[in-house]
PDB file as gemmi writes it, atoms N, CA and C in Angstrom:
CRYST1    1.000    1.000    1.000  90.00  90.00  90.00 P 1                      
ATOM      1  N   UNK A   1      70.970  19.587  52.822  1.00  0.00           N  
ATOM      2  CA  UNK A   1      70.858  18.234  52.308  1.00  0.00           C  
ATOM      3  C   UNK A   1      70.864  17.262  53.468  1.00  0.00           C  
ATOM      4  N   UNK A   2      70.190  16.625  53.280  1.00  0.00           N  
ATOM      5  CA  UNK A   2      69.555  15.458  54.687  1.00  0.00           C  
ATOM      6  C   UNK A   2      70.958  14.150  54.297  1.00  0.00           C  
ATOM      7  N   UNK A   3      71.545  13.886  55.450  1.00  0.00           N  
ATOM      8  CA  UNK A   3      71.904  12.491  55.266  1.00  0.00           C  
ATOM      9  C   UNK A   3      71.729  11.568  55.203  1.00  0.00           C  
ATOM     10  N   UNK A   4      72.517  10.573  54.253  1.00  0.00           N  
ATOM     11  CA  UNK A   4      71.640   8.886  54.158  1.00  0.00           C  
ATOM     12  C   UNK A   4      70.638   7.959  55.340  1.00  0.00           C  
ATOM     13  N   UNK A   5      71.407   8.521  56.167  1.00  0.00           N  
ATOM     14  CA  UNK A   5      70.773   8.130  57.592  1.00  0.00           C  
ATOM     15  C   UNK A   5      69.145   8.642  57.592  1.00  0.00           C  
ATOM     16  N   UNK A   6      68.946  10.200  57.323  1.00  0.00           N  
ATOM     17  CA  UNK A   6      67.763  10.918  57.632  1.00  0.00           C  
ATOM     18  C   UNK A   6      66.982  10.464  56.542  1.00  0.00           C  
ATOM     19  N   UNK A   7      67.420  10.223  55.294  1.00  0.00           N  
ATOM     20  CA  UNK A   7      66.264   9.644  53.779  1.00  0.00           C  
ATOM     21  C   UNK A   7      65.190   8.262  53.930  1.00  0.00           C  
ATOM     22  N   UNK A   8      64.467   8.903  53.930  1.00  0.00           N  
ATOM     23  CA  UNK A   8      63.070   7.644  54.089  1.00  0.00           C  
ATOM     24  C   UNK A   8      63.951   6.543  53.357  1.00  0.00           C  
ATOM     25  N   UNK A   9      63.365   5.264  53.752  1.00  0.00           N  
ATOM     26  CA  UNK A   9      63.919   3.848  53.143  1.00  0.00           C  
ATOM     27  C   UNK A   9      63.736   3.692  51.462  1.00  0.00           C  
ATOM     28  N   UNK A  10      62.703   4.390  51.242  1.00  0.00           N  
ATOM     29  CA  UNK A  10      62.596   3.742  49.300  1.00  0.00           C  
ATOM     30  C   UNK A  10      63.534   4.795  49.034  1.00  0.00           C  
ATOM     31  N   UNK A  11      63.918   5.993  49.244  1.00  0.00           N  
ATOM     32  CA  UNK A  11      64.851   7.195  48.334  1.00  0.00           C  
ATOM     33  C   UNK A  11      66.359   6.517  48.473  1.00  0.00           C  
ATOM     34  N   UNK A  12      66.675   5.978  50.445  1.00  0.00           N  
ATOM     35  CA  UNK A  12      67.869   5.172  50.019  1.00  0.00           C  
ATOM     36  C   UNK A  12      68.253   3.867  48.673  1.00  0.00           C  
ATOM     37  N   UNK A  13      66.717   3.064  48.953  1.00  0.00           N  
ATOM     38  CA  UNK A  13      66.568   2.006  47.874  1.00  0.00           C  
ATOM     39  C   UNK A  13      66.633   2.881  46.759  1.00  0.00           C  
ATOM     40  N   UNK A  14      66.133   3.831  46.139  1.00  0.00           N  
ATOM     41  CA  UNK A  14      66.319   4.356  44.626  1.00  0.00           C  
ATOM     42  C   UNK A  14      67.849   4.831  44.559  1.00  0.00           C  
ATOM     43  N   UNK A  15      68.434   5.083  45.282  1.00  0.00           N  
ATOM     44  CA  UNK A  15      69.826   5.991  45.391  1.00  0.00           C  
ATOM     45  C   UNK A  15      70.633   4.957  45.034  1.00  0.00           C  
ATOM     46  N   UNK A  16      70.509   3.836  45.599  1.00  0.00           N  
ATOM     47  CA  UNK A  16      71.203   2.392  45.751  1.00  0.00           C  
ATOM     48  C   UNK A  16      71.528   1.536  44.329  1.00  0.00           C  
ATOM     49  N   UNK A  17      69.873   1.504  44.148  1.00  0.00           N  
ATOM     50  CA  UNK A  17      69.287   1.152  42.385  1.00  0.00           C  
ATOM     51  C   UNK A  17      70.196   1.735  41.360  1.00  0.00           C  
ATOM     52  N   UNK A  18      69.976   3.491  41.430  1.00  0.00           N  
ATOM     53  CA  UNK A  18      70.955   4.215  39.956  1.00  0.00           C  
ATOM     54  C   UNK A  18      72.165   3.951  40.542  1.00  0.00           C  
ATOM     55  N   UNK A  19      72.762   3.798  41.752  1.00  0.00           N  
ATOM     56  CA  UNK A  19      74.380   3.470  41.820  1.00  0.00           C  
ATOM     57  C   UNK A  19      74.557   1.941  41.169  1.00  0.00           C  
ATOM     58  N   UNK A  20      73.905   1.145  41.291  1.00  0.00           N  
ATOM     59  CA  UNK A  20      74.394  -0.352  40.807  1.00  0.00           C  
ATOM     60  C   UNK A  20      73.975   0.126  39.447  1.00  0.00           C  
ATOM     61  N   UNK A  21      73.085   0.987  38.530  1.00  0.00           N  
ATOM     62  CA  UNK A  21      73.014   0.599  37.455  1.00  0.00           C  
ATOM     63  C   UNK A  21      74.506   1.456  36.263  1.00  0.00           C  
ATOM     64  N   UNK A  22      74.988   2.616  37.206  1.00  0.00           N  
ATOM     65  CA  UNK A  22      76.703   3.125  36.242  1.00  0.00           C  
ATOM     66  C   UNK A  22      77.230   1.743  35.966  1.00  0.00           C  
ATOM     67  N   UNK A  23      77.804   0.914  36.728  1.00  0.00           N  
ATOM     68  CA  UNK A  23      78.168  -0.231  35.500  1.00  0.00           C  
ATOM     69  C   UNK A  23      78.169  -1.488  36.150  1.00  0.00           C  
ATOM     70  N   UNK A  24      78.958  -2.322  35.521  1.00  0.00           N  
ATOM     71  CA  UNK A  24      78.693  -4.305  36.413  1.00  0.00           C  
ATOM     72  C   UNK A  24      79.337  -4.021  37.663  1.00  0.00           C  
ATOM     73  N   UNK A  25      80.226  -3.376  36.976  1.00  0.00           N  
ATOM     74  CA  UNK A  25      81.659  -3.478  38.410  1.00  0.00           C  
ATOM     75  C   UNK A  25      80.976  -3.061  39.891  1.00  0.00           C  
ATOM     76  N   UNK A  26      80.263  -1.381  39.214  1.00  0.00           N  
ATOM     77  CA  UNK A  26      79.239  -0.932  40.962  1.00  0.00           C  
ATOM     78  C   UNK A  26      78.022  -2.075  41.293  1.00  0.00           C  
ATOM     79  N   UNK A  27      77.406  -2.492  40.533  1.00  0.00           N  
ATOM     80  CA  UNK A  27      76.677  -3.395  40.289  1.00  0.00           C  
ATOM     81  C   UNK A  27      76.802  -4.950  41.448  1.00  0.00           C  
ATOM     82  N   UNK A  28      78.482  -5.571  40.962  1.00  0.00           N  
ATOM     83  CA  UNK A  28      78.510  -6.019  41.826  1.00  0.00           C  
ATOM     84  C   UNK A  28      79.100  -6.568  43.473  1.00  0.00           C  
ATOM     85  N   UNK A  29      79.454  -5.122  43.271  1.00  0.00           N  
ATOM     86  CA  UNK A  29      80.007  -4.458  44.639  1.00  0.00           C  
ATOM     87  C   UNK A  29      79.111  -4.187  45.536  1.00  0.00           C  
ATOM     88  N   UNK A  30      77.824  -3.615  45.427  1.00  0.00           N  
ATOM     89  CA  UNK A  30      76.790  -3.573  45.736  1.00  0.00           C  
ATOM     90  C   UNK A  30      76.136  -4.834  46.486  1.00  0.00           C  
ATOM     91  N   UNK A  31      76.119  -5.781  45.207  1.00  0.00           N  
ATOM     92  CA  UNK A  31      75.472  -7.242  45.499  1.00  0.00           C  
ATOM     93  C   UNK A  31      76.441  -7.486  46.710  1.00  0.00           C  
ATOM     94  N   UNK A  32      77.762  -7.843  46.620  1.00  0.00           N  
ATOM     95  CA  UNK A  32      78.567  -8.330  47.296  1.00  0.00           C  
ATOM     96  C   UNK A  32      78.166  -7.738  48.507  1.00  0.00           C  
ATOM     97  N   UNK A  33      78.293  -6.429  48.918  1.00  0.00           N  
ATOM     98  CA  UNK A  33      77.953  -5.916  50.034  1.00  0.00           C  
ATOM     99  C   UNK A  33      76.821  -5.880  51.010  1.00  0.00           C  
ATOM    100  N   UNK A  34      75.589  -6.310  50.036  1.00  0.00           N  
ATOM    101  CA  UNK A  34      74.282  -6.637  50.417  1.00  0.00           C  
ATOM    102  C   UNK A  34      74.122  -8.234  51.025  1.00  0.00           C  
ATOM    103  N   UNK A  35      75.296  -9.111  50.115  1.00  0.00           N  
ATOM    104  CA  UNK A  35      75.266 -10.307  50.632  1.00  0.00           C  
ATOM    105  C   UNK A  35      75.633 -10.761  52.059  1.00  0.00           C  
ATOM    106  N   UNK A  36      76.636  -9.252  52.501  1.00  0.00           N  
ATOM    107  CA  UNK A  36      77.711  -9.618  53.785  1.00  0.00           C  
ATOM    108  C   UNK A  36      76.839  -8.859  54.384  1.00  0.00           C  
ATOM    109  N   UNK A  37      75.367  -8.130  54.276  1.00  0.00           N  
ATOM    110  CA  UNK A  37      74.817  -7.957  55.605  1.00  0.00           C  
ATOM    111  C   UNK A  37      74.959  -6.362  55.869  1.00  0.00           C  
ATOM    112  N   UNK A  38      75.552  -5.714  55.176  1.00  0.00           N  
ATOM    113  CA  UNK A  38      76.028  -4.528  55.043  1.00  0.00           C  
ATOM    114  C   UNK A  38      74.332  -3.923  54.540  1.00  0.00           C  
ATOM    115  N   UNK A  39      74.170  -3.042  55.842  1.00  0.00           N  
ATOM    116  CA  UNK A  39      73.051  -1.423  55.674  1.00  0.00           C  
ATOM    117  C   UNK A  39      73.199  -1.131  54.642  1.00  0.00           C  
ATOM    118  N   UNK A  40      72.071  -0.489  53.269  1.00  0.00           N  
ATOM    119  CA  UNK A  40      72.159   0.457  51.910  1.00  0.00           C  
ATOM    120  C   UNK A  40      72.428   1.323  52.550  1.00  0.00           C  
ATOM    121  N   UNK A  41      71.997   2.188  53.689  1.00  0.00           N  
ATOM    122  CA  UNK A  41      72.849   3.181  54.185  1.00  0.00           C  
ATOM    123  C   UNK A  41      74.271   3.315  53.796  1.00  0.00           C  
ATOM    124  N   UNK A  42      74.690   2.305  54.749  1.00  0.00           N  
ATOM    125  CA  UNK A  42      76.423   2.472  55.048  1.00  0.00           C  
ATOM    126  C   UNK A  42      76.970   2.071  53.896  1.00  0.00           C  
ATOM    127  N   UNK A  43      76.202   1.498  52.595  1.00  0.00           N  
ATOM    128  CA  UNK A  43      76.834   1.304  51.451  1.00  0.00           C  
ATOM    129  C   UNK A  43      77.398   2.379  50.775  1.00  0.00           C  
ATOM    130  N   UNK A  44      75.882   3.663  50.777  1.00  0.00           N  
ATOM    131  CA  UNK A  44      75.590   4.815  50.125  1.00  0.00           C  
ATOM    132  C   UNK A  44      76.432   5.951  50.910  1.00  0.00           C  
ATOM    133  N   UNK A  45      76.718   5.342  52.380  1.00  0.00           N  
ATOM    134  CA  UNK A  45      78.013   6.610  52.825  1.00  0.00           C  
ATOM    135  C   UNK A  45      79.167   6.227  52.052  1.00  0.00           C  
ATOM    136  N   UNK A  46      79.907   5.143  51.887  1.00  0.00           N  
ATOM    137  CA  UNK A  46      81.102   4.002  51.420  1.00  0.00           C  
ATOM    138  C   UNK A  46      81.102   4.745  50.052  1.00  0.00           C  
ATOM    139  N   UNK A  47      80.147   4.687  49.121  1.00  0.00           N  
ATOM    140  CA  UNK A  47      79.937   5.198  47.843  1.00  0.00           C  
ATOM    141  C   UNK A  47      80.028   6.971  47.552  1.00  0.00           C  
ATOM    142  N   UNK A  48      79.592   7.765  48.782  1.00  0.00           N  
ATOM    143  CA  UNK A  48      79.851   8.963  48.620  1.00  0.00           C  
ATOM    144  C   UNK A  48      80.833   9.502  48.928  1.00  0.00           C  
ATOM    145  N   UNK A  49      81.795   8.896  49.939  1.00  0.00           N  
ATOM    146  CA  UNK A  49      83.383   9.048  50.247  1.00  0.00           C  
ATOM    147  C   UNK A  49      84.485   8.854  49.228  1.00  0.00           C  
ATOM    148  N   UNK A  50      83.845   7.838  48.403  1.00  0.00           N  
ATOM    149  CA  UNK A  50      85.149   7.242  47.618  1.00  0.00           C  
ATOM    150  C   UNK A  50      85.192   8.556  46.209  1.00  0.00           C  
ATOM    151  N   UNK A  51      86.789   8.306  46.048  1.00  0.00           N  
ATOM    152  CA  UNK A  51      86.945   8.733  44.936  1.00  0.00           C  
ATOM    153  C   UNK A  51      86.848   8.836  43.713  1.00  0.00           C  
ATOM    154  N   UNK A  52      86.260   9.695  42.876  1.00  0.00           N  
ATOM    155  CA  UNK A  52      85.393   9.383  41.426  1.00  0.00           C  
ATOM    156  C   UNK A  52      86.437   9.918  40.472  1.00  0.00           C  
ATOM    157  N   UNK A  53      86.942   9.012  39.538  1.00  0.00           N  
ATOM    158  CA  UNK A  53      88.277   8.869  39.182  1.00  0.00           C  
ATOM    159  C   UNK A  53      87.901   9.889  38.019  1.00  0.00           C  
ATOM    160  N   UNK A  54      86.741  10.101  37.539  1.00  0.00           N  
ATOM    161  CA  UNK A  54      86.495  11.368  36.355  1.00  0.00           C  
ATOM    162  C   UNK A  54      87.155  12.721  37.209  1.00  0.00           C  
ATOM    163  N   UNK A  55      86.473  12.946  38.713  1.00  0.00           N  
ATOM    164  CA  UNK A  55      86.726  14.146  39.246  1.00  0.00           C  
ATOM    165  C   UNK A  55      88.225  14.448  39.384  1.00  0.00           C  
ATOM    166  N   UNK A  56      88.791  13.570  39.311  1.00  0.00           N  
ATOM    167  CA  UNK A  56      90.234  13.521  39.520  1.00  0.00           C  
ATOM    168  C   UNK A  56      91.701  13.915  38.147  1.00  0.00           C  
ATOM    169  N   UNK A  57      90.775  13.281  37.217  1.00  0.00           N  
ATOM    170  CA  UNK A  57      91.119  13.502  35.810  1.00  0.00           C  
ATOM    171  C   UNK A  57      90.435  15.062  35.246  1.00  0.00           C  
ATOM    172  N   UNK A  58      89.314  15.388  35.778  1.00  0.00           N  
ATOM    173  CA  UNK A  58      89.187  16.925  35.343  1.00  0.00           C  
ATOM    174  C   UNK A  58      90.003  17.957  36.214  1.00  0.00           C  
ATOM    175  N   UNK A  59      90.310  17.344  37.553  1.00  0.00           N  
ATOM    176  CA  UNK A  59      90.974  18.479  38.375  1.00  0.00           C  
ATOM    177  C   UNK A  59      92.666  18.304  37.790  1.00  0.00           C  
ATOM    178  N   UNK A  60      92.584  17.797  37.296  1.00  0.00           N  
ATOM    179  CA  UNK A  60      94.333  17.244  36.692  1.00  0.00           C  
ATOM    180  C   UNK A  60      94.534  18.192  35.588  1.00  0.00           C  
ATOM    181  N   UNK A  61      93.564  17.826  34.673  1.00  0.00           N  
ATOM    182  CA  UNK A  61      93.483  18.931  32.998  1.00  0.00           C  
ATOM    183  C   UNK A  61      92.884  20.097  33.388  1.00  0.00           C  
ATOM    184  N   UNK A  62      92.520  20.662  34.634  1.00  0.00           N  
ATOM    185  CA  UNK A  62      91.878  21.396  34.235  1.00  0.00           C  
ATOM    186  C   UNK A  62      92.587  22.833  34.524  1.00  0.00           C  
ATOM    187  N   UNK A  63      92.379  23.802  34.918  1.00  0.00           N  
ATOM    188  CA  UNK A  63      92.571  25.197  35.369  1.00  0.00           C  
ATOM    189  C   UNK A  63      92.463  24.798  36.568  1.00  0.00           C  
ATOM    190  N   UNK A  64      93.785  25.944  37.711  1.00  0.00           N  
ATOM    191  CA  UNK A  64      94.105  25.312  38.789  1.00  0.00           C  
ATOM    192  C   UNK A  64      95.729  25.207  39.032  1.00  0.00           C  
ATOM    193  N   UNK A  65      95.754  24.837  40.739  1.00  0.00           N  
ATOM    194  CA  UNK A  65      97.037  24.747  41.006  1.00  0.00           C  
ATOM    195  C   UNK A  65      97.318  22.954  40.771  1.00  0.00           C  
ATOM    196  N   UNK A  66      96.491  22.153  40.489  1.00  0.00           N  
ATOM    197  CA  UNK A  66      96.835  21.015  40.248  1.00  0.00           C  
ATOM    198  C   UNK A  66      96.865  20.975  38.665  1.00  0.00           C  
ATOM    199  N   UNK A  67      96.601  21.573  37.332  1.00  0.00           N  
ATOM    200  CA  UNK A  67      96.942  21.683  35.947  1.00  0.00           C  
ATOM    201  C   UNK A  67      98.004  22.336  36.320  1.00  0.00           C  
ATOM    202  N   UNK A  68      98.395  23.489  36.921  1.00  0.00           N  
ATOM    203  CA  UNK A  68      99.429  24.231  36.846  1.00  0.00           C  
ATOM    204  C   UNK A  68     100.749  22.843  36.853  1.00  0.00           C  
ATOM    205  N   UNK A  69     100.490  22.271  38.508  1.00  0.00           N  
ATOM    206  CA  UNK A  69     101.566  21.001  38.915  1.00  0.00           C  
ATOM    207  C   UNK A  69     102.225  20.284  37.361  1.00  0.00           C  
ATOM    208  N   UNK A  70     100.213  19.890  36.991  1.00  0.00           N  
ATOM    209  CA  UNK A  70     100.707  18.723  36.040  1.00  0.00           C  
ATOM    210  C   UNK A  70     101.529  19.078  34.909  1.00  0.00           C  
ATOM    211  N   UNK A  71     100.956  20.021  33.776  1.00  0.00           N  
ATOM    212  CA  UNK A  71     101.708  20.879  33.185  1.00  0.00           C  
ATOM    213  C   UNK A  71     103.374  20.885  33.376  1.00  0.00           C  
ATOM    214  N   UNK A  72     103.373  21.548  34.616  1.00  0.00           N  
ATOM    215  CA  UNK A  72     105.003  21.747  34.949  1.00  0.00           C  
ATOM    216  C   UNK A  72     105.846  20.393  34.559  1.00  0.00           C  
ATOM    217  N   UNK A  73     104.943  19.103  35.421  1.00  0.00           N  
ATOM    218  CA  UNK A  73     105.743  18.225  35.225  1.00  0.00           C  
ATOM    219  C   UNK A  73     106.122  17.719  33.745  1.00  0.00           C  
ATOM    220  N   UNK A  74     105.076  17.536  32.825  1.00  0.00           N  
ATOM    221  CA  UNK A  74     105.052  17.038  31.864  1.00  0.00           C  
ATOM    222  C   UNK A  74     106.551  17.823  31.205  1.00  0.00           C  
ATOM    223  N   UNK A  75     106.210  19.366  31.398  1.00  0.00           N  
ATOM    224  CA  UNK A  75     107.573  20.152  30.630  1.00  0.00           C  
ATOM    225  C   UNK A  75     108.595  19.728  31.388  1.00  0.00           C  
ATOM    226  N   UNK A  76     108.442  19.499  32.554  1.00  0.00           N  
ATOM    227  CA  UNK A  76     109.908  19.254  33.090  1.00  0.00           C  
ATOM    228  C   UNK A  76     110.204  18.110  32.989  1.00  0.00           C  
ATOM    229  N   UNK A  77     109.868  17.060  32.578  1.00  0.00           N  
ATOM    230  CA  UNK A  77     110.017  15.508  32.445  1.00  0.00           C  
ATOM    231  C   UNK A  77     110.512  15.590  30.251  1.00  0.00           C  
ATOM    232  N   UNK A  78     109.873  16.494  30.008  1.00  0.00           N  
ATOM    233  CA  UNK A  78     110.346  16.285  28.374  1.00  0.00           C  
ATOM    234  C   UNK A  78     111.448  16.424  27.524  1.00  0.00           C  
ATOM    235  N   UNK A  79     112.113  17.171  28.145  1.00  0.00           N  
ATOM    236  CA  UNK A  79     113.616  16.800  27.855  1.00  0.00           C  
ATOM    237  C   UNK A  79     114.521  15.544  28.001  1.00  0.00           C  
ATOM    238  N   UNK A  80     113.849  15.106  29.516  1.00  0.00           N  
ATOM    239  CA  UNK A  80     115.179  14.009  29.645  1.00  0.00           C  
ATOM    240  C   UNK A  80     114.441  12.553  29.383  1.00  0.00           C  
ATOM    241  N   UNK A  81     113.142  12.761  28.910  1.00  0.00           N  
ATOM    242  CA  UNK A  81     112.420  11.537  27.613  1.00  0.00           C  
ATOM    243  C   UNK A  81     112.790  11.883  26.523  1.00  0.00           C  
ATOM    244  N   UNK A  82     112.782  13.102  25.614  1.00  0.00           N  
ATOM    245  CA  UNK A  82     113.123  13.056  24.102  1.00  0.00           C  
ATOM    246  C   UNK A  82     114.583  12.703  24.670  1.00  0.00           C  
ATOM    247  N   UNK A  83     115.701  13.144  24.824  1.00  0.00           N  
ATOM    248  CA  UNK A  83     117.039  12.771  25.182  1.00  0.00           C  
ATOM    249  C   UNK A  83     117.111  11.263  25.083  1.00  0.00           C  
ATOM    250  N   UNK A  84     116.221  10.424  26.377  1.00  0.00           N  
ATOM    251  CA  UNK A  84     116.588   9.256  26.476  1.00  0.00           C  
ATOM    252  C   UNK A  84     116.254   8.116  25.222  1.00  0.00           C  
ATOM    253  N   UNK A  85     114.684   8.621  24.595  1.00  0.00           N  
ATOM    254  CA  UNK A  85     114.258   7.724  23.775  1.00  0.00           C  
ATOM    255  C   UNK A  85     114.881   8.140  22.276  1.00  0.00           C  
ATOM    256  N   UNK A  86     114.685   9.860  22.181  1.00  0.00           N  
ATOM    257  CA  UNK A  86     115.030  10.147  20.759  1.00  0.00           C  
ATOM    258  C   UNK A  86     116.866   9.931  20.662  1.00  0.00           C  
ATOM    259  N   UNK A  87     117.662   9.964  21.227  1.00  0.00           N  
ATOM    260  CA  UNK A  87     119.038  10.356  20.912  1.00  0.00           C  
ATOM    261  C   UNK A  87     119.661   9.507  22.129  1.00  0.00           C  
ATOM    262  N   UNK A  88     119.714   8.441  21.787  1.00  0.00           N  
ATOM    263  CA  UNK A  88     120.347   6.786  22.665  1.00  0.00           C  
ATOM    264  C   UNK A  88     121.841   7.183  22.390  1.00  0.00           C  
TER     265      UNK A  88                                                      
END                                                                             
């Protein structure tokens, strides 16, 4: 896979395009960033670094040593919530 750097100029411009169109918020983060002068490049590196809060929520529920974590906690946190809320 070629980096943003190596992608002819219209594939960065199309890459750029479907990222502002997921929602207002990327939308106008985008704008904002285009206004301050900021490369679609270095936008589209900025955008592939950051964290995608779905990927984070499936690695949480899912199968794994991070479901295993979460799991644990939830059981180990449920006693001393029913205790505190159910039986004051």
């Amino acid at each position: 896979m070629r980096t943003t750097a190596q992608l002819p100029p219209w594939a960065v411009a199309e890459r750029l395009i479907a990222e502002a169109a997921k929602s207002p918020e990327h939308e106008a983060w985008i704008a904002r960033q285009l206004m301050a002068r900021r490369r679609p490049s270095e936008i589209l590196t900025d955008l592939s670094r950051a964290t995608d809060p779905a990927k984070v929520i499936a690695a949480i529920g899912g199968d794994g040593p991070a479901g295993l974590v979460f799991a644990c906690l939830i059981t180990f946190a449920t006693p001393f919530l029913a205790l505190g809320w159910l039986l004051p």
